[in-house]
N, C-alpha and C positions, 0 to 999 in steps of 0.2 A: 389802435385806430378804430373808432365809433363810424358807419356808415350808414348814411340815411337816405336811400331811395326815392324818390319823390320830395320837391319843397315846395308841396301846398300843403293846405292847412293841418294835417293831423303831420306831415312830414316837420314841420315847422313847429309845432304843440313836441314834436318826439323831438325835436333839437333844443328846444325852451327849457323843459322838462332836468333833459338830461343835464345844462348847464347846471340849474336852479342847482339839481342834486351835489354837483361838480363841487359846489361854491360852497355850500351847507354843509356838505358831507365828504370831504375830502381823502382824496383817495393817495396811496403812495406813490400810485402809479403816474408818469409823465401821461397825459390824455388828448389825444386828436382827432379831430369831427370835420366828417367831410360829406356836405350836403349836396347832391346829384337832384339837380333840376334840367331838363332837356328845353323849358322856355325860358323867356326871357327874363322874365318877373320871380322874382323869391318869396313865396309868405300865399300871395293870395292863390292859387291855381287855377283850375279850370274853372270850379264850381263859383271861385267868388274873384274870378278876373273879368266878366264880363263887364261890357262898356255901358250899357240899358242900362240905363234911368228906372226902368218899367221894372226889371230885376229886381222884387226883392225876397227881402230872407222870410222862409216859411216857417221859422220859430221865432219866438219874439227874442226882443236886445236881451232882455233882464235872464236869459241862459244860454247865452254866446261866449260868456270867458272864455279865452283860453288855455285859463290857470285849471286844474282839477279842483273843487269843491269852492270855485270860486267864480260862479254864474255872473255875478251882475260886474264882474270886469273891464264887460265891455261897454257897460253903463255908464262906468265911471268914466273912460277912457273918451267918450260921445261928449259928458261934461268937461274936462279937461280940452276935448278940442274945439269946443261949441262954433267960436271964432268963424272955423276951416271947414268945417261939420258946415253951418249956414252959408258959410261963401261954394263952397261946393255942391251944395245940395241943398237948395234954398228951399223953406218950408219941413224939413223934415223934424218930425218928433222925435226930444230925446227922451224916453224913460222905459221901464222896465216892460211895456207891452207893446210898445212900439214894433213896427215892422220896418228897416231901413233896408235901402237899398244893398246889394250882393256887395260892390264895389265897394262900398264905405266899411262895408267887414274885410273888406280883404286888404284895403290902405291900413285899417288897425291890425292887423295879422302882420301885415311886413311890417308897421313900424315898432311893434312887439318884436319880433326875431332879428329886426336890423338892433335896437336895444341889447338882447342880449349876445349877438355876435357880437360886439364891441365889448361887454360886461366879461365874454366867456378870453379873448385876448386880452381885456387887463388885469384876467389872473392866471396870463402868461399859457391858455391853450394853444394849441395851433388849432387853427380854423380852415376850412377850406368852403366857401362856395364855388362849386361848378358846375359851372354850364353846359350839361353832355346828356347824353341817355345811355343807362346800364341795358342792354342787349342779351347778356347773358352770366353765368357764371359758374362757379364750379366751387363746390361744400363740403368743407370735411369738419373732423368733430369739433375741429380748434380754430376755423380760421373760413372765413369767406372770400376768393379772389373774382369781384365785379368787373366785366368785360363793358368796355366801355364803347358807344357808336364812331368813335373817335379813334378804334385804334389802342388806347389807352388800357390800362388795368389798376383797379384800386383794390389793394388787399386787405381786408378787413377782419379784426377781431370779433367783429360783431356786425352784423348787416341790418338792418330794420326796413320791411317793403311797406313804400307809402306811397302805393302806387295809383292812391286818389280814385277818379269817378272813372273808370274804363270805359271806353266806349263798345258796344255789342257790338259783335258779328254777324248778327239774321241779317237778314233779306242778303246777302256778299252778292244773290244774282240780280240785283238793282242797279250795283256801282255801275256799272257800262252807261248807263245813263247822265246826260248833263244837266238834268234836270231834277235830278236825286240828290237831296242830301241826308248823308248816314248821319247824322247827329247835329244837336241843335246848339251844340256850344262850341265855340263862339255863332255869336247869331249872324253875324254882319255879312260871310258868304250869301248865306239866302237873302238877306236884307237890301244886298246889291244887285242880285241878280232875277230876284224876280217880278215882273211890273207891278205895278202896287192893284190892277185893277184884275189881276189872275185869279183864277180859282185856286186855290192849294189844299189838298190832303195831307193830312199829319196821322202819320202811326200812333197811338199811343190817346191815353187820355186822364194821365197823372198827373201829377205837381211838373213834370220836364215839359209834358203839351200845353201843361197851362202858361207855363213861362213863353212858350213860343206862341205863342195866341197874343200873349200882352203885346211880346217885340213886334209882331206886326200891326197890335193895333196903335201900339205907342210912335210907329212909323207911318201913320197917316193909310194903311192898306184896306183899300176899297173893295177889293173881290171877297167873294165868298169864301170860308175854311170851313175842312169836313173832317174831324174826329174820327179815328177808327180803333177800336180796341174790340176783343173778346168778351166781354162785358159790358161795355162801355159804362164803366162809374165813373162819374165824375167826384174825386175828394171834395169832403164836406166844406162848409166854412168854422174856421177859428173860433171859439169867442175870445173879444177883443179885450178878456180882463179874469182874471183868477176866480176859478169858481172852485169853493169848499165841497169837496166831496167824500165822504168818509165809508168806503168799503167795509162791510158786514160778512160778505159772504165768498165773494171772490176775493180771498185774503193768503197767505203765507201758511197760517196757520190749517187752514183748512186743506189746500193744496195738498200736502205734509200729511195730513191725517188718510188723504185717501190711498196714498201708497202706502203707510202702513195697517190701516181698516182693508184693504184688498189684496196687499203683500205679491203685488204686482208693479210696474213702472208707469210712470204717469201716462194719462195717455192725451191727444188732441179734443177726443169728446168729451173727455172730463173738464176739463177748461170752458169747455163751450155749453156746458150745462150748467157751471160756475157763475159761467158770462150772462148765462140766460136768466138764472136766480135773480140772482143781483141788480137784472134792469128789471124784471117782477116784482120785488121789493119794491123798487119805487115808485111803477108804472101800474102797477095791479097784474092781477092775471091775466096773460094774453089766451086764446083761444086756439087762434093761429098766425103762426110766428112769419109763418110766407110772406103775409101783407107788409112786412121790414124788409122783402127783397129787390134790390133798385133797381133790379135790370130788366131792360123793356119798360120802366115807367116813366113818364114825359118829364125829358129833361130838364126844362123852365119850371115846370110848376116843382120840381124839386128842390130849385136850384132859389126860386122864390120863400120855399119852403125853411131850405137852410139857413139863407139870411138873418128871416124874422127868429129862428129860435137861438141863432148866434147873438143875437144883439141881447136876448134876454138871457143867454146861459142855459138853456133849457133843452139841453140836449143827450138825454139819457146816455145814449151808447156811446157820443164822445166822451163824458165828463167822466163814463169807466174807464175808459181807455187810455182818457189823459190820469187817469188818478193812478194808473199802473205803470207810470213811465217808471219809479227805481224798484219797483217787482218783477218788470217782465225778466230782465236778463238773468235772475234768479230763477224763476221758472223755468225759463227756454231752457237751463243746463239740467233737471227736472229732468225732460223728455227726450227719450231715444229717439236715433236719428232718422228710425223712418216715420214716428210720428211728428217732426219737425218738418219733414215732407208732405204726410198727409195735413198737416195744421197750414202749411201754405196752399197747398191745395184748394182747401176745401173752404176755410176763411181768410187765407190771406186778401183777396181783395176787397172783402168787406170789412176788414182790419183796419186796413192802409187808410182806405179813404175817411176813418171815423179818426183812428189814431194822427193819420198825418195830413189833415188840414190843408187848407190853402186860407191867407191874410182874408177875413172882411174885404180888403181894396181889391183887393182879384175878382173876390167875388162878383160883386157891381160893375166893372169892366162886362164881367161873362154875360150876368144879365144882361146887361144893358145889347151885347150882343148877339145871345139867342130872341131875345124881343124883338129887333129890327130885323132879325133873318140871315142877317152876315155870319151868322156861327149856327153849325147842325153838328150834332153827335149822334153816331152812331155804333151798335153794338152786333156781334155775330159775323164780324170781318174776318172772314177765310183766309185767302191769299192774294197775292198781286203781282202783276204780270207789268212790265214794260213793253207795249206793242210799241217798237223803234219806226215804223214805217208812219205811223200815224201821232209820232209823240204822243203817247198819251199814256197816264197809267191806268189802267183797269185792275178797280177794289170789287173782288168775286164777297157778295157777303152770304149766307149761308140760304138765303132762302131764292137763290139761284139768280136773284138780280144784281145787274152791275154799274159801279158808278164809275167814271170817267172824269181824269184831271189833269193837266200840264204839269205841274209840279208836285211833285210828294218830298216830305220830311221824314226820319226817323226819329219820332219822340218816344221812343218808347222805353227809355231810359236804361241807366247802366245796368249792365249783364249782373248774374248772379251767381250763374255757374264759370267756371274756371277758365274750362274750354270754350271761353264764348267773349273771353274779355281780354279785348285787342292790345296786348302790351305784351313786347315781343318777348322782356324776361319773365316772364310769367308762363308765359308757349314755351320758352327755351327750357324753365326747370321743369314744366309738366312735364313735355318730351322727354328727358333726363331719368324721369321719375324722381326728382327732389325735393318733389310738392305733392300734396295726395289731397283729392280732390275730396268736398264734405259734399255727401248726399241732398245737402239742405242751400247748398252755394259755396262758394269760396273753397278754402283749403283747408286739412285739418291742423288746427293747433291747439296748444292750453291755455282754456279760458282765461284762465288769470296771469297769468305771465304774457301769453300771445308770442310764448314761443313754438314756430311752425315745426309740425310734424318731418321727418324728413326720416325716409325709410334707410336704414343702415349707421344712421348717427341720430343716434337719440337724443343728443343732448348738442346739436349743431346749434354754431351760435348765431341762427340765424330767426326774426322776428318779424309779423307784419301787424298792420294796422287796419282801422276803417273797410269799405268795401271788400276787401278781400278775405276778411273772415266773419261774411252776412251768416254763415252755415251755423259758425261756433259761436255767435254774441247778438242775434236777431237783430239790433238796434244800432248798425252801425252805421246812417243817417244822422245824426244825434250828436252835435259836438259835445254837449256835457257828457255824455256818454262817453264818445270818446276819448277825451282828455280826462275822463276818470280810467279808463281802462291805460291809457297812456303813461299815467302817474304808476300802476302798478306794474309795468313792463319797463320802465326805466327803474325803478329799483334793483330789478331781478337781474336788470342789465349792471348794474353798479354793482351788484353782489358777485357777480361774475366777473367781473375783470377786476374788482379789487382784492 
């Protein structure tokens, strides 16, 4: 028995996966897969079941496959439905730089694994979808038994956790409020309940706040929204088409050279003097490097700024960052784990926003927003208090002044550490100690296999996916990413039980 925790999209990529292998590569063994989804829907999940229109995907179509080394799958799949694609989503572009809406990936996700659930019975598997949530379980070296919300128990030769986008734990002293929402997926609770001409505050000011900015502008809301993050960056804009960029200097090779030229382990500032090379090379010598730091600089003329250089491709620090997507995760295993903590520290948020983009169409929305005055972002947000007598939340921001609002959102997107990410069998094996937490997020496992650590059985047959091991694979945001990593965890699964 094959068990698969979570049936959204990497949960869904590890059930695809596994068939594919089933069929190709046959095994002696009788084989049965039983996919555990606690919603209603199978394939798309949280990230790409939303209903928005306004939703869409922040990587382009042309590396959405869900096959491993087979990006523009879903390209094909856009052309194949074109028909259903235009009656559904009228006006949308199909090709390889397009941005479609969340929903339209997550209809081609379930109608992929509804495809091969029926492929994986006509070569006589048993199959099970069900619909329950694993709550907890119990690990030994040969056999995983999943405790089901239901009551139930599914005992597994093998477990795989696709426990998808968790939703975080900060602020837990908000919930008391009716005017709080912990999370912005699905949209439609806020969407219903707030008047369209409120003021609202949103935690957060990444690709999750930017998604909940559209749903309410794509919902006709008239009030003002106020951004609050630590930094307050707002991710860059995309450019809307492949730009050639060919690394000199921040390379493989050289990486490589510095740990045996110093016969020491890589460190975070050696990357980041890599990084700095590399955009000198193109840019010339800078002087001083501050004038590239975005926080405190006027968020419009930034945001103007990014536009005009997306549209030309002209954007130094993105076009390294994009040219390092199949070098990072080669690097990140490079670096010991406390300087994967100092490297998120210290650049991750100036990473994120160059590395992970937000579509051109967002962008213009946002403009178009902070120009009329309906959208402010703000950076140096302390903490926040629900005064219950006054409704209202009070944003403490660091330089002792406070802002006041009816409603607050938690966008400040999926946890990264362990103990912070709301999924009760994940609490249940921490508690247990089943699971051992990575200094950098998530839990520890083997890179390449993605089989999790589990103290007393080393070799337990138990594996996870996506968000849950940000610690061990930096990039796992990233469906090519991880339907590549996916591809190389179901073999090691098929080696194992065959």
């Amino acid at each position: 028995m094959l068990a698969i925790v979570g049936g959204g999209a990497n949960g869904a990529a590890t059930f695809i996966h596994l068939v594919l292998k089933l069929i190709t590569e046959p095994i002696q063994a009788c084989v049965s897969l039983v996919l555990i989804e606690k919603d209603e829907e199978f394939g798309p999940g949280l990230a790409y079941g939303t209903e928005e229109r306004g939703h869409i995907l922040n990587t382009a179509a042309g590396l959405m496959g869900i096959f491993a080394e087979e990006p523009m799958h879903f390209v094909t799949w856009l052309q194949q439905n074109q028909s259903m694609v235009q009656e559904k989503f009228p006006g949308v572009e199909i090709h390889a730089h397009a941005y479609v809406p969340r929903r339209l990936y997550g209809q081609y996700v379930k109608d992929v694994l509804e495809e091969y659930v029926q492929l994986a019975r006509q070569h006589e598997m048993d199959v099970k979808l069900l619909r329950d949530e694993a709550v907890d379980a119990e690990v030994a070296e040969d056999n995983v038994v999943l405790k089901l919300e239901s009551g139930g128990t599914v005992e597994a030769d093998v477990a795989v956790l696709a426990t998808g986008t968790p939703k975080p734990s900060n602020f837990t002293h908000l919930r008391s409020s009716p005017h709080y929402f912990d999370f912005p997926w699905p949209a439609h609770p806020f969407l219903k309940t707030i008047p369209r001409d409120a003021a609202v505050s949103i935690l957060g000011t990444s690709l999750t706040a930017i998604d909940t900015v559209v749903a309410f502008l794509d919902h006709g809301h008239t009030g003002k929204l106020t951004l609050y993050s630590r930094h307050g960056l707002l991710p860059r804009i995309q450019t809307p088409f492949d730009v050639s960029f060919e690394r000199e200097i921040l390379t493989r090779e050289n990486i490589r050279k510095i740990i045996r030229q110093k016969k020491r382990a890589l460190r975070a500032k050696d990357l980041f003097r890599l990084f700095q090379a590399e955009a000198e090379r193109v840019m010339g010598k800078q002087d001083d490097w501050k004038k590239f730091n975005r926080v405190d600089k006027p968020h419009l003329e930034l945001l103007k700024y990014d536009v005009e250089v997306a549209k030309k491709g002209e954007s130094t620090f993105q076009n390294i960052a994009f040219s390092t997507r199949y070098l990072a995760f080669h690097v990140w295993k490079l670096l010991p784990a406390k300087e994967r903590v100092l490297f998120m520290k210290w650049f991750g948020p100036h990473w994120d926003i160059n590395r992970h983009g937000m579509p051109l169409q967002n962008g213009y929305k946002l403009l178009k927003m902070l120009e009329s005055g309906q959208l402010t972002i703000k950076a140096h947000s302390s903490n926040v208090e629900w005064k219950k007598d006054e409704k209202l939340f009070y944003m403490h921001l660091d330089d002792g002044k406070v802002d006041k609002a009816p409603y607050l959102i938690n966008a400040t997107g999926t946890a990264k550490k362990v103990k912070n990410m709301e999924v009760p069998l994940l609490q249940e094996l921490l508690r247990k100690a089943l699971i051992v937490p990575h200094q950098a997020g998530g839990v520890q496992a083997d890179p390449h296999t993605l089989q999790l650590h589990v103290p007393d059985h080393p070799d337990a047959p138990l594996y996870g996916v996506g968000q849950l091991l940000v610690g061990e694979l930096f990039d796992t945001n990233s469906v090519w990413f991880n339907v590549a990593r996916i591809d190389y965890m179901t073999t090691d699964i098929l080696r194992r039980i065959s």
